[in-house]
MMTF fields as JSON, N, C-alpha, C and O atoms, coordinates in Angstrom:
{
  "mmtfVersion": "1.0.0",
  "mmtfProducer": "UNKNOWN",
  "numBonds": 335,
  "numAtoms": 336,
  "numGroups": 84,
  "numChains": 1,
  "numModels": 1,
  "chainsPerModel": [1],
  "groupsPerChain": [84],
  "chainIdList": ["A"],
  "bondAtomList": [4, 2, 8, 6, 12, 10, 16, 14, 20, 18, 24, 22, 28, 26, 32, 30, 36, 34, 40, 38, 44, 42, 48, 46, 52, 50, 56, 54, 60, 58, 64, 62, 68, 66, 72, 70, 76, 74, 80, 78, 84, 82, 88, 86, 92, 90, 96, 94, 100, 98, 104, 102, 108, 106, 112, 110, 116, 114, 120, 118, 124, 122, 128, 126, 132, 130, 136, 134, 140, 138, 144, 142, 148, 146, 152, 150, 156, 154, 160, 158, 164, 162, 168, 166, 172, 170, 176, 174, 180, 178, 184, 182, 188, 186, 192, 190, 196, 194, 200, 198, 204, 202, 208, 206, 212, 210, 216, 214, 220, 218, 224, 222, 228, 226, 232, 230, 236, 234, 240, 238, 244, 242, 248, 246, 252, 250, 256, 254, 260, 258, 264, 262, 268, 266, 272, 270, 276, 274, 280, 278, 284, 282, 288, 286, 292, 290, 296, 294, 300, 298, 304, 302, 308, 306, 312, 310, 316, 314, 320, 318, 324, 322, 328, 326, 332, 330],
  "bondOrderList": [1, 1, 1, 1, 1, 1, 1, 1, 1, 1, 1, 1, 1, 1, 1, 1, 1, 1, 1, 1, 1, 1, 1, 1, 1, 1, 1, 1, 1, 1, 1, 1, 1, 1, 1, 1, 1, 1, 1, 1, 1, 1, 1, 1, 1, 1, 1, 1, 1, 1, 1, 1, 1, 1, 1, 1, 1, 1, 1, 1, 1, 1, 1, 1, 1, 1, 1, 1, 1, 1, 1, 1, 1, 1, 1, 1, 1, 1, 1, 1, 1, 1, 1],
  "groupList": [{"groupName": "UNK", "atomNameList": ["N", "CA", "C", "O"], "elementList": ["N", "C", "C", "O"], "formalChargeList": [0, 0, 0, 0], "bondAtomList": [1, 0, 2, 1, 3, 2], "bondOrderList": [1, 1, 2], "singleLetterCode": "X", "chemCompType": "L-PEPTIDE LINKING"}],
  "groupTypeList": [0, 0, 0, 0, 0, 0, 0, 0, 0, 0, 0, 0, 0, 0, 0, 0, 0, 0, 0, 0, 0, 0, 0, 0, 0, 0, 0, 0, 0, 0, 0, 0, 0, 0, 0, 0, 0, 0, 0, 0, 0, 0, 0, 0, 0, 0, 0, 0, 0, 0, 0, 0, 0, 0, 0, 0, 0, 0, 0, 0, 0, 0, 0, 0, 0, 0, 0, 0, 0, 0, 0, 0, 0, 0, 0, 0, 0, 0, 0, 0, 0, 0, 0, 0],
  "groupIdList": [1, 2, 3, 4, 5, 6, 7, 8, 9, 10, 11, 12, 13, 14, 15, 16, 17, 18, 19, 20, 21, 22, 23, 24, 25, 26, 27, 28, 29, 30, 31, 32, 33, 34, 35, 36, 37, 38, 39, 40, 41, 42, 43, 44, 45, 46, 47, 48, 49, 50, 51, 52, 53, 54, 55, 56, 57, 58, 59, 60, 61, 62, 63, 64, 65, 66, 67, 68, 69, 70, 71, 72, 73, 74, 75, 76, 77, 78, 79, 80, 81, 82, 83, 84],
  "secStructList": [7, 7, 6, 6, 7, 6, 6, 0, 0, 0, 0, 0, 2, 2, 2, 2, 2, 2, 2, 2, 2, 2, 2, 2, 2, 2, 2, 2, 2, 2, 2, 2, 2, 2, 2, 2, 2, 2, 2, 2, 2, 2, 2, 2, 2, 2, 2, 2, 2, 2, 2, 2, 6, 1, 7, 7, 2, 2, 2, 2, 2, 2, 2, 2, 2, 2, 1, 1, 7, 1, 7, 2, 2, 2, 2, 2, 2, 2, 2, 2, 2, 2, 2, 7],
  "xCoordList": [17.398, 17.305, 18.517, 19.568, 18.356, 19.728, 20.129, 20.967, 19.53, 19.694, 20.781, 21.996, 19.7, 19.252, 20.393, 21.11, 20.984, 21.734, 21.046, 21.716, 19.625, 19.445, 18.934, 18.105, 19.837, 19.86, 21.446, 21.718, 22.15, 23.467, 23.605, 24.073, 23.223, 23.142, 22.953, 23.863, 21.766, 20.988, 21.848, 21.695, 22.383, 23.398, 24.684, 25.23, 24.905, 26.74, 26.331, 26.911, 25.33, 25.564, 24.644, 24.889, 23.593, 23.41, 24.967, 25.095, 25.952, 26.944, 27.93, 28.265, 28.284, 28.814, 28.349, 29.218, 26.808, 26.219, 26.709, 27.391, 26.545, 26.796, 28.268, 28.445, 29.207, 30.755, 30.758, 31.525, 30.118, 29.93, 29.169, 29.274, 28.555, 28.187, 29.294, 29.75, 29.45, 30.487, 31.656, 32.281, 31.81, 33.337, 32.951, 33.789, 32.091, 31.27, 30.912, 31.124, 30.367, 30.559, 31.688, 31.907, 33.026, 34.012, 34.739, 35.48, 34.761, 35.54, 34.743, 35.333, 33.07, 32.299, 33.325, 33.736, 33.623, 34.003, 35.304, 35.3, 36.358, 37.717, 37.435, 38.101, 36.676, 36.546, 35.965, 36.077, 35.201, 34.98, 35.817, 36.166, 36.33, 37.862, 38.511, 38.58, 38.961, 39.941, 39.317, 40.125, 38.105, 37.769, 37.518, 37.429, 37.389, 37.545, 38.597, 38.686, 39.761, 41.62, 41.615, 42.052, 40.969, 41.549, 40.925, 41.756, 39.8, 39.079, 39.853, 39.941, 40.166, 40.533, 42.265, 42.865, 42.722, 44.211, 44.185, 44.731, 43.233, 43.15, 42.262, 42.44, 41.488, 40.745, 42.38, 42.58, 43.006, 44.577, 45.126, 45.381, 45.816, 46.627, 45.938, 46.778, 44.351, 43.984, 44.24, 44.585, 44.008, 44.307, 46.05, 46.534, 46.57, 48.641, 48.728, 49.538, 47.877, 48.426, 47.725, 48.302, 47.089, 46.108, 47.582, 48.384, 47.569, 48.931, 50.287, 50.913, 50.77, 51.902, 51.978, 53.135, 50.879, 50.723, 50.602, 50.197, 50.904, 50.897, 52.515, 52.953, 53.098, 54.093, 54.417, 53.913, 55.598, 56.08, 56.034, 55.493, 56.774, 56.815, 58.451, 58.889, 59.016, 60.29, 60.387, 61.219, 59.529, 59.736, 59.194, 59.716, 57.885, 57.147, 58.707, 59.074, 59.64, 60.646, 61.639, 62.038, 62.387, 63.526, 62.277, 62.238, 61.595, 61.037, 60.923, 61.499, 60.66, 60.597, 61.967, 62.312, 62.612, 64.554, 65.318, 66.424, 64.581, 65.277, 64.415, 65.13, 63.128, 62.409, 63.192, 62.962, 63.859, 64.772, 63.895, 64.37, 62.677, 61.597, 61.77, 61.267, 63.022, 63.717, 65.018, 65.665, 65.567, 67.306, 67.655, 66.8, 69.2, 69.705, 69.567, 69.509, 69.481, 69.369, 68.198, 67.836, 67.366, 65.79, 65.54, 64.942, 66.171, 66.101, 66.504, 65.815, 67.626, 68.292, 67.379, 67.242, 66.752, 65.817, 64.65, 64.639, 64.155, 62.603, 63.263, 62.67, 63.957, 64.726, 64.811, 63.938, 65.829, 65.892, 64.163, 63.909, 63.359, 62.271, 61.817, 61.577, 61.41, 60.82, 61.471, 60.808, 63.056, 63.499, 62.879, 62.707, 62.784, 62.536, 61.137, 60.648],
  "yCoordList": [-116.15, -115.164, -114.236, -114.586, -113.099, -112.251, -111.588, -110.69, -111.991, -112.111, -110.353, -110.156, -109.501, -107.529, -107.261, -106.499, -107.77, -107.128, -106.691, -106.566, -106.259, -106.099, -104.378, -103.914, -103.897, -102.421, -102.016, -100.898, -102.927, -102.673, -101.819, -100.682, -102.33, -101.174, -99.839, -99.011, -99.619, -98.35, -98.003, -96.801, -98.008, -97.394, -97.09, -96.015, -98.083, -97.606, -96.292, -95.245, -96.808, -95.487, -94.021, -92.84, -94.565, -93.247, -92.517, -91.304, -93.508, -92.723, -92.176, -91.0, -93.153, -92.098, -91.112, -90.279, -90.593, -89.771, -88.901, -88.075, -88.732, -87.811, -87.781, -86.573, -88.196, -88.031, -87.195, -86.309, -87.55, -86.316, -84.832, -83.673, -85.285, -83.759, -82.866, -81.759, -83.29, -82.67, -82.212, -81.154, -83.184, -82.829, -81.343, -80.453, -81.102, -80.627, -78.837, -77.72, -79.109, -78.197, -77.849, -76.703, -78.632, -77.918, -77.385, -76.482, -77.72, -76.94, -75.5, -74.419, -75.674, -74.151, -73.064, -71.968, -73.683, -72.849, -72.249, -71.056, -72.965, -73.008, -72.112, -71.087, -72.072, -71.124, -70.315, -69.286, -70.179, -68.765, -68.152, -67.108, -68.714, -67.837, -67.402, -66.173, -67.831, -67.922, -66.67, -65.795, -66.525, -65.186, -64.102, -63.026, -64.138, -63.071, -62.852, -61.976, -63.763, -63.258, -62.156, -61.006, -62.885, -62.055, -61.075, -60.467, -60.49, -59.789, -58.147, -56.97, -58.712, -58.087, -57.655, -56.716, -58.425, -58.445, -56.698, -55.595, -57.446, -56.225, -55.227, -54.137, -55.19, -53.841, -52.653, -51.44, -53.546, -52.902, -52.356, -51.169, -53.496, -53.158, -51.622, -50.748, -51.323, -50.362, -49.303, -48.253, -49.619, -48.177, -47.56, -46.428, -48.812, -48.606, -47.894, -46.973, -48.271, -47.743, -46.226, -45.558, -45.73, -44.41, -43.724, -42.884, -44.262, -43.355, -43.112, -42.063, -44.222, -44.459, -43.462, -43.114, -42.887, -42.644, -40.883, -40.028, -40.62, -39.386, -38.795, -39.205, -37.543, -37.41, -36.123, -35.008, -36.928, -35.942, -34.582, -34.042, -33.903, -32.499, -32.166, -31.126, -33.224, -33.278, -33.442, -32.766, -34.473, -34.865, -33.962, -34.01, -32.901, -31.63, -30.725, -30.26, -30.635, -29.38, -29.666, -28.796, -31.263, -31.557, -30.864, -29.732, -31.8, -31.706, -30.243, -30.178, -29.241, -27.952, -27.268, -26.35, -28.046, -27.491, -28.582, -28.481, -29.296, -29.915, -29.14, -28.927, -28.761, -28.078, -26.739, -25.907, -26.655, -24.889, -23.716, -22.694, -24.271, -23.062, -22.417, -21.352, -23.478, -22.344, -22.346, -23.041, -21.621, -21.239, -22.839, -23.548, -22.954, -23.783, -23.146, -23.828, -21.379, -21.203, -21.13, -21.042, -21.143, -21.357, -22.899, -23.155, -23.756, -25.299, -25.638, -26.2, -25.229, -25.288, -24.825, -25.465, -23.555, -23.056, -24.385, -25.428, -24.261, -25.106, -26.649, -27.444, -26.738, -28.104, -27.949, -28.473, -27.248, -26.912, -26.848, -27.6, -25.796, -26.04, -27.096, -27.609, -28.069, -29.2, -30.248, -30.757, -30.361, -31.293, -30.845, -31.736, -30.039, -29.334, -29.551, -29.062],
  "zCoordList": [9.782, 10.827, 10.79, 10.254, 11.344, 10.988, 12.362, 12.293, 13.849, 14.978, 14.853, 14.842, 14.787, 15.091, 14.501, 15.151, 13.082, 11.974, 11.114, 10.089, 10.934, 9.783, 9.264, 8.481, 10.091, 9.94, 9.178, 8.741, 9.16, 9.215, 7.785, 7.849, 6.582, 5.02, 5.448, 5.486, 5.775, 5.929, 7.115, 6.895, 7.852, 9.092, 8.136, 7.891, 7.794, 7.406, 6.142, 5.854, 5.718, 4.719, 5.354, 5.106, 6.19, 6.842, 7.76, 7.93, 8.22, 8.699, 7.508, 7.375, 6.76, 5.432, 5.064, 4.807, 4.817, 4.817, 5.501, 4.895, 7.131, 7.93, 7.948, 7.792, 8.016, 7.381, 5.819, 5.444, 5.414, 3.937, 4.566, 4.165, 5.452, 5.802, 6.799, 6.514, 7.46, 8.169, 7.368, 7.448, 6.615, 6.238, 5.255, 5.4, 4.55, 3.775, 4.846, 4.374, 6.25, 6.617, 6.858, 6.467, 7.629, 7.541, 6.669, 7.059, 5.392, 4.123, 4.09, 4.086, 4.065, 3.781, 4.887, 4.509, 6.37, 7.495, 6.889, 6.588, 6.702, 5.925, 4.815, 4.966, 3.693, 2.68, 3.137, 2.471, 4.191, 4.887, 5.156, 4.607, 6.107, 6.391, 5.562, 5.566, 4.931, 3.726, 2.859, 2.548, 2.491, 2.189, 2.935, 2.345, 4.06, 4.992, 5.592, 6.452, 5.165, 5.625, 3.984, 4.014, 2.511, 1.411, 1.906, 2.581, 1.974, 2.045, 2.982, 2.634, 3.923, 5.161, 4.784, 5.306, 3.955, 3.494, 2.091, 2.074, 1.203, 0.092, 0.706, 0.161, 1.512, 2.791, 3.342, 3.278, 3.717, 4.033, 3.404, 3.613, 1.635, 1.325, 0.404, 0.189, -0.139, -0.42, 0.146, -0.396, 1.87, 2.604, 2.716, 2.735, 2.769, 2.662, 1.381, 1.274, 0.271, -0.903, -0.865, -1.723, -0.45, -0.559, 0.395, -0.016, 1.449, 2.435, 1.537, 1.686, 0.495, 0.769, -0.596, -0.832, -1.623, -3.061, -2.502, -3.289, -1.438, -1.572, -0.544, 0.531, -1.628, -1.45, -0.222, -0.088, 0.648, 1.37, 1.134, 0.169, 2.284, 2.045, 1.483, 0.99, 1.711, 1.766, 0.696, 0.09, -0.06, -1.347, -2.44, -3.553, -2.123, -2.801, -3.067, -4.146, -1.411, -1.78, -2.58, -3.354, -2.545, -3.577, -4.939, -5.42, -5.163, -6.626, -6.802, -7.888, -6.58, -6.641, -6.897, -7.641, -6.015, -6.063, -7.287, -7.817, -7.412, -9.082, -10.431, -11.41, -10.534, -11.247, -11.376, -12.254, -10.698, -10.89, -9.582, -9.086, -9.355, -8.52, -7.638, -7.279, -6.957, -5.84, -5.787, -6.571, -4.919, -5.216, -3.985, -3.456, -3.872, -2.913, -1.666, -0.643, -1.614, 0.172, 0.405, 1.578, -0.528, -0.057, 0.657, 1.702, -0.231, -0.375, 1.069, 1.92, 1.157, 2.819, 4.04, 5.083, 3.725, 5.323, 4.898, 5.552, 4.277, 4.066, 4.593, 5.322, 4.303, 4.584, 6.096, 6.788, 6.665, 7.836, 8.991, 9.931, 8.494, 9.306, 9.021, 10.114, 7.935, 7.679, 9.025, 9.929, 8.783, 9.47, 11.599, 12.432, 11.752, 13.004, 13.314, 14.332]
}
């Protein structure tokens, strides 16, 4: 007689079972995230780099005043209103 043990196989491994599932959904949740932090991270750093790849005005007038294109008292007013 096995006096209402005789479920005990089929239980412990139906609960291992469900311990493999869970754990199983929580990693999918975790690698979700985890690609929607990269995701959301290189979404940014694309838009920082589009801002950061285009040059001042400040930086258009040196380069123009090292190219020879304008004189130093030109360099100075443009400088002057720029800074204003």
């Amino acid at each position: 007689m096995m006096y209402g043990y005789g479920w005990s196989w089929p239980a412990m491994l139906w609960m291992g079972a469900s311990a493999l599932f869970w754990l199983a959904v929580i990693a999918l949740i975790i690698w979700l995230v985890w690609l929607l932090v990269r995701w959301l991270d290189r979404r940014g750093s694309v838009q920082r780099n589009q801002s950061s790849s285009e040059p001042t005005a400040l930086e258009i007038l040196r380069d123009r005043y090292a190219r020879g294109e304008i004189d130093a008292d030109a360099y100075q007013r443009m400088r002057e209103r720029l800074g204003s």
